[in-house]
Every structure is written in C-alpha cells, then in structure tokens.
LOLUMLO-345051 format. One record per residue (C-alpha): residue number from 1; residue in one letter; x, y, z. Coordinates in Angstrom, 2 decimals. Layout:
<seq NUM	type A	X X	Y Y	Z Z>
...
END
This chain:
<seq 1	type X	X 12.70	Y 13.50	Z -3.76>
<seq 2	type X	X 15.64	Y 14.87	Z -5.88>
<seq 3	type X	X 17.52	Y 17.89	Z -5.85>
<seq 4	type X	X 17.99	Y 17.62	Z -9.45>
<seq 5	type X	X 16.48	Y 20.00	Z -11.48>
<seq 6	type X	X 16.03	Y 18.54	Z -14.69>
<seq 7	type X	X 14.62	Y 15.22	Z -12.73>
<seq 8	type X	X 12.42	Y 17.47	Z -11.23>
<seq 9	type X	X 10.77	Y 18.78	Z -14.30>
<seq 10	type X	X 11.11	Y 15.51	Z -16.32>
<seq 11	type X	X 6.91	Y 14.84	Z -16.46>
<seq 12	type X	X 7.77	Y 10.73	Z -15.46>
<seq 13	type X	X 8.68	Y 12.21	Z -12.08>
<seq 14	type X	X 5.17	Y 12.78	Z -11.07>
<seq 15	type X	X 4.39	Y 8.75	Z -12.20>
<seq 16	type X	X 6.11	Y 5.40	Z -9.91>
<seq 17	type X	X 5.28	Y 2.04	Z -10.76>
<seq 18	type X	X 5.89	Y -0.36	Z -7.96>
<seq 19	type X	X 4.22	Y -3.80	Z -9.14>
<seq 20	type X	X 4.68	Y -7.74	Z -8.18>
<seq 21	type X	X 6.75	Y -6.81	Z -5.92>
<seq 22	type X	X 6.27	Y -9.33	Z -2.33>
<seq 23	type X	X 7.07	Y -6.99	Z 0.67>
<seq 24	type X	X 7.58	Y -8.37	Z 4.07>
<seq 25	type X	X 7.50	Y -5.83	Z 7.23>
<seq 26	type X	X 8.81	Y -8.27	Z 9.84>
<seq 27	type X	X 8.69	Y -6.91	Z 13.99>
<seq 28	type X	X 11.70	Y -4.57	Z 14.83>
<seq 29	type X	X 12.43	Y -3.62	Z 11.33>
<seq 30	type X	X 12.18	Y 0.27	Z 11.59>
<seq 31	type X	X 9.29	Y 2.01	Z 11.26>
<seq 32	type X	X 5.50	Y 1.10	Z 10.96>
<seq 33	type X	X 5.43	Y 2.41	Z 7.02>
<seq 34	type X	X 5.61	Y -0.50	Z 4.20>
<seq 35	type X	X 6.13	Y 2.24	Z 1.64>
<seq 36	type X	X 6.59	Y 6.18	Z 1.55>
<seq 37	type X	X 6.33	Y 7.93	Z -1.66>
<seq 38	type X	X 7.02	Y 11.83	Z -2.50>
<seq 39	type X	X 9.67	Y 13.04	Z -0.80>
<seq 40	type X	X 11.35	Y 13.86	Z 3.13>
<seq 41	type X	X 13.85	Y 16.18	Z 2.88>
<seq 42	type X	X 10.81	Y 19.03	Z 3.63>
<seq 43	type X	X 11.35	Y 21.05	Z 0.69>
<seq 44	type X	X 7.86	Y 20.82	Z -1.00>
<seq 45	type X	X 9.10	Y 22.26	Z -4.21>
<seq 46	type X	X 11.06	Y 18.68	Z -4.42>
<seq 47	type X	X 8.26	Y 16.20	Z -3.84>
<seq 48	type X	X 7.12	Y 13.77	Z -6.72>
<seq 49	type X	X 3.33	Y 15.25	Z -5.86>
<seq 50	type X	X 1.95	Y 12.70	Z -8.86>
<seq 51	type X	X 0.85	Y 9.38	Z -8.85>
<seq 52	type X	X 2.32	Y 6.36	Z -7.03>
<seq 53	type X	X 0.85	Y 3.13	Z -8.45>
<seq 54	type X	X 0.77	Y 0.21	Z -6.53>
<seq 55	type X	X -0.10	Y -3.05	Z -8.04>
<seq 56	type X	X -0.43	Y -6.82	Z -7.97>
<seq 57	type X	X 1.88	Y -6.77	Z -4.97>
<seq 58	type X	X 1.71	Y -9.17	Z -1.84>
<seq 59	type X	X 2.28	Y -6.92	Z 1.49>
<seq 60	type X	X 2.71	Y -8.90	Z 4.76>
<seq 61	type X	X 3.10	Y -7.55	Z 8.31>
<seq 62	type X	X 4.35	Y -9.71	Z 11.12>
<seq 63	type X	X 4.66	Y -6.81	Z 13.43>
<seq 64	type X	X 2.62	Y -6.92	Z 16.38>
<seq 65	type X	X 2.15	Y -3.28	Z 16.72>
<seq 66	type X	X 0.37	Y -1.12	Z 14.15>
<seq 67	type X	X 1.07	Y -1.26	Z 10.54>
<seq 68	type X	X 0.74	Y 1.72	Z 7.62>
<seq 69	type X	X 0.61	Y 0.74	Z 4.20>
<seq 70	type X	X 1.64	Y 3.95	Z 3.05>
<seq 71	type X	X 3.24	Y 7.06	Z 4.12>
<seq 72	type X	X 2.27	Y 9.58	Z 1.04>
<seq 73	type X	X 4.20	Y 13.47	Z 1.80>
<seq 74	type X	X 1.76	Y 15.94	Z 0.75>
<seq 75	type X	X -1.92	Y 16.19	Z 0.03>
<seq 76	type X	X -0.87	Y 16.33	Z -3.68>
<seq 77	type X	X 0.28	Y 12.63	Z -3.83>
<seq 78	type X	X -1.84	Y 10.62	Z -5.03>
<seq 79	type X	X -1.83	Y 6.27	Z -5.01>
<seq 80	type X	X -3.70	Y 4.00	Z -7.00>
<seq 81	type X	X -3.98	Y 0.61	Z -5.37>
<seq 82	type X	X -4.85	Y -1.88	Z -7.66>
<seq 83	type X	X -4.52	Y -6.08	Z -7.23>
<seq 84	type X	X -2.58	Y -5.76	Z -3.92>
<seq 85	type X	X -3.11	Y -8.69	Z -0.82>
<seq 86	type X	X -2.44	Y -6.88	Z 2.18>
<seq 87	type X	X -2.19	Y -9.10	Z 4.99>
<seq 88	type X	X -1.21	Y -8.24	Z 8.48>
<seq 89	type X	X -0.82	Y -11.09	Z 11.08>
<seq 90	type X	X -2.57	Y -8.89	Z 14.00>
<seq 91	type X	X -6.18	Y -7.76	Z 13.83>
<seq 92	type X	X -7.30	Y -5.92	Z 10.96>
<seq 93	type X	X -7.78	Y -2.74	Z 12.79>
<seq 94	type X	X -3.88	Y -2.66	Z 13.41>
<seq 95	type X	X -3.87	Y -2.12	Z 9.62>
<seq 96	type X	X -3.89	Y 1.49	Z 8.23>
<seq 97	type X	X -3.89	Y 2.11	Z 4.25>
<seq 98	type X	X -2.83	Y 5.58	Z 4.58>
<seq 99	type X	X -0.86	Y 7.64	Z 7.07>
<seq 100	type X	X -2.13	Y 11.50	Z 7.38>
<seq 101	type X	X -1.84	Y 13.01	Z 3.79>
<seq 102	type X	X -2.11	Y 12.45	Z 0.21>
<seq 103	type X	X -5.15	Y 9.82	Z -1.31>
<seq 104	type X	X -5.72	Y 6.31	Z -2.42>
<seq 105	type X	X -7.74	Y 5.08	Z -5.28>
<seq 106	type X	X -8.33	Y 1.47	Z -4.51>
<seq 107	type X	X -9.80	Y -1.56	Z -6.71>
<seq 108	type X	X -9.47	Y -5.18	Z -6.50>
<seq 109	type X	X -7.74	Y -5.68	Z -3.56>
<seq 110	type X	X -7.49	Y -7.68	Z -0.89>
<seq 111	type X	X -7.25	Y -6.38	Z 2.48>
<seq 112	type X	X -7.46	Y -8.28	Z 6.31>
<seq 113	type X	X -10.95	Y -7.45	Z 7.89>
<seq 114	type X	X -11.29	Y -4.38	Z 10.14>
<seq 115	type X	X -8.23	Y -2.15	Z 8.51>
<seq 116	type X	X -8.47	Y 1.05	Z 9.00>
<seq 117	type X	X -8.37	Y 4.49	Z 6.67>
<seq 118	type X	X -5.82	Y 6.01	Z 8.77>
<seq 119	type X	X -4.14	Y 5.43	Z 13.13>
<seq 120	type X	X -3.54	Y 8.93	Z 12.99>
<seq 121	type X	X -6.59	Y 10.95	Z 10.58>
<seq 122	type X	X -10.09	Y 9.18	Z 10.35>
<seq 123	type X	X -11.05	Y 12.04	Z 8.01>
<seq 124	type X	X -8.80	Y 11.28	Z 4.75>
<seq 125	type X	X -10.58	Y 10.17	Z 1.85>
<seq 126	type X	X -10.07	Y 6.43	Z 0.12>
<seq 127	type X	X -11.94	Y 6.36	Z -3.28>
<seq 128	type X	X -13.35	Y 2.73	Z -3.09>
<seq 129	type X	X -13.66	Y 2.04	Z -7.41>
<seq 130	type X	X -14.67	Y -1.65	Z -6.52>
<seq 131	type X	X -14.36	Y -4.93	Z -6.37>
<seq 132	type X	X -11.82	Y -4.94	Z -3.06>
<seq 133	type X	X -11.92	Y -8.23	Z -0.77>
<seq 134	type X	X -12.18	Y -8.15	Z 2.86>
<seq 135	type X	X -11.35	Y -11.35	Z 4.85>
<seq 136	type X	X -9.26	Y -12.97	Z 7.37>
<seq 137	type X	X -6.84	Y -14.83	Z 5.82>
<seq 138	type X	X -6.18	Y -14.52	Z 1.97>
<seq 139	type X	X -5.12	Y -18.45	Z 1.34>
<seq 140	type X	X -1.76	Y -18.85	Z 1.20>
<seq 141	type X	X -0.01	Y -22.14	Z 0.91>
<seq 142	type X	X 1.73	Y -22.00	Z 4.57>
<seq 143	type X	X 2.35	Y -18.63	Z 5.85>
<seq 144	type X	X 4.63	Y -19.66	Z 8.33>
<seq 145	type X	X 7.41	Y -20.93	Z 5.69>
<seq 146	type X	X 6.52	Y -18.25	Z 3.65>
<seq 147	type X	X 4.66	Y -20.06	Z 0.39>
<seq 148	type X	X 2.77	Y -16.85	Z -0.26>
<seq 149	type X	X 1.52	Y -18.92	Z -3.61>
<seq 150	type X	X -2.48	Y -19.04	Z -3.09>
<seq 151	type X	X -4.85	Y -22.19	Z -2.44>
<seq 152	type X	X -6.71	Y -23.24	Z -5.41>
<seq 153	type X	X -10.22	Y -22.30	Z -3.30>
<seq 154	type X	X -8.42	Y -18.67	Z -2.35>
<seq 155	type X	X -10.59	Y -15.75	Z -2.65>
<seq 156	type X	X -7.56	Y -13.98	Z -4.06>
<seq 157	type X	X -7.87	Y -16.28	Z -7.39>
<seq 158	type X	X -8.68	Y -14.83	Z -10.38>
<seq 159	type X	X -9.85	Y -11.60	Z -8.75>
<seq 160	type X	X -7.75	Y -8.88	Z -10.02>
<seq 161	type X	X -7.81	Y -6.69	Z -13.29>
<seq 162	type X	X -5.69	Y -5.03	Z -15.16>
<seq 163	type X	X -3.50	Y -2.94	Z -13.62>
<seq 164	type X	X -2.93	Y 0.93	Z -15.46>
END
C-alpha cells in the first residue's frame, strides 16, 4: 500500500497483474503466504481494495507445513485466479487458496487434490467459474531438478483460457 496520494487515487491502483510468473515457496523461507496483495501498514484508507489478477503462473510449495496461496488485506480485495498450477509437495489439504479475508474468482486451474478454502476461515467464499483441475501431480518433466515444463499426456495441456 502507498502513502502517496496521487497513487492512491490513480484508478490502476485498484488493478495488479501478476502473470507467468513461476513461484517457488521452498521450507524455511518466511512465512506460509506465496503472495499478499492490498496493503499492511493497517491504514485501510491505503489498501489497493481492487482486483489482484493472478494468471498462467506455476506456484510450487516444498514446505512441509501448511501453505496459503494468498494473503488478500481486507474483505474488499478481490483475486481472479485464472490458468494457475498450484502444486504443493505435502497433501492437498496442507494447501489453502485464501487466508481469512478478501475473495477469489477461480477458472481453469489446476490445483493438488484435497486443498482447502481457507486453515484459518472455512466460511469465505471461492466463486468456482469452471473448468479448474484437481489431481495429484500436474506432470512436470522432473520436479526434483526443477523442469516445471509439462509431459505431453499432462492434464495441464491445453487447458487454460484466456486470461482478462
């Protein structure tokens, strides 16, 4: 969030774009969140409180705790997730799209079997628009060297849209 005034009121504020983008969450490397979007420094009248969209990116956790896709500030962000694999190397259910506020449009994604709306609010609302993938492993060439390319007979292939 800025302190910026004329950032503040600019109307691209309320819109982030954060596409093909691979993000690796590795054990020990801070906190649980892969992304956070709207603002921290607890002054509300600061926070984006638009749009984050998320697409065609490639999120991997390694960690063998509990992972959160996204931290959103307020109940007045909003993400669209669009063409994302989200792959976490521990059972699904350690996987959590969202943390406590804010909401997620999702479509066309791929996501590891058993994730989970929230760890800490079961009662947040994902708007499922279609077309998301739920498996166990997406396909990748060799996880372990990290050749996130996919298999030919992936599931992934071919199964995303346009992103907005």
């Amino acid at each position: 969030d800025s302190d910026h005034k004329h950032l503040i009121d600019d109307p691209a504020y309320r819109s982030t774009y954060v596409y093909g983008n691979v993000l690796i969450e590795n054990e020990e490397e801070g906190n649980s969140q892969i992304c956070h979007y709207g603002g921290d420094s607890r002054n509300l009248e600061r926070y984006r409180k638009g749009t984050l969209y998320f697409c065609n990116n490639t999120v991997i956790s390694t960690r063998s705790g509990n992972t959160t896709l996204l931290r959103l500030s307020s109940p007045e962000e909003t993400c669209h997730l669009q063409n994302n694999l989200i792959y976490v190397t521990v059972p699904g259910e350690n996987l959590a799209l969202l943390n406590a506020d804010g909401q997620i449009q999702m479509q066309n994604n791929w996501i590891k079997t058993g994730w989970v709306k929230s760890h800490e609010d079961q009662t947040i609302q994902i708007q499922d628009l279609g077309n998301n993938l739920i498996g166990q492993a997406p396909g990748f060439q060799n996880l372990e060297t990290q050749i996130f390319h996919l298999e030919p007979d992936s599931p992934c292939m071919n199964a995303g849209h346009r992103c907005l």
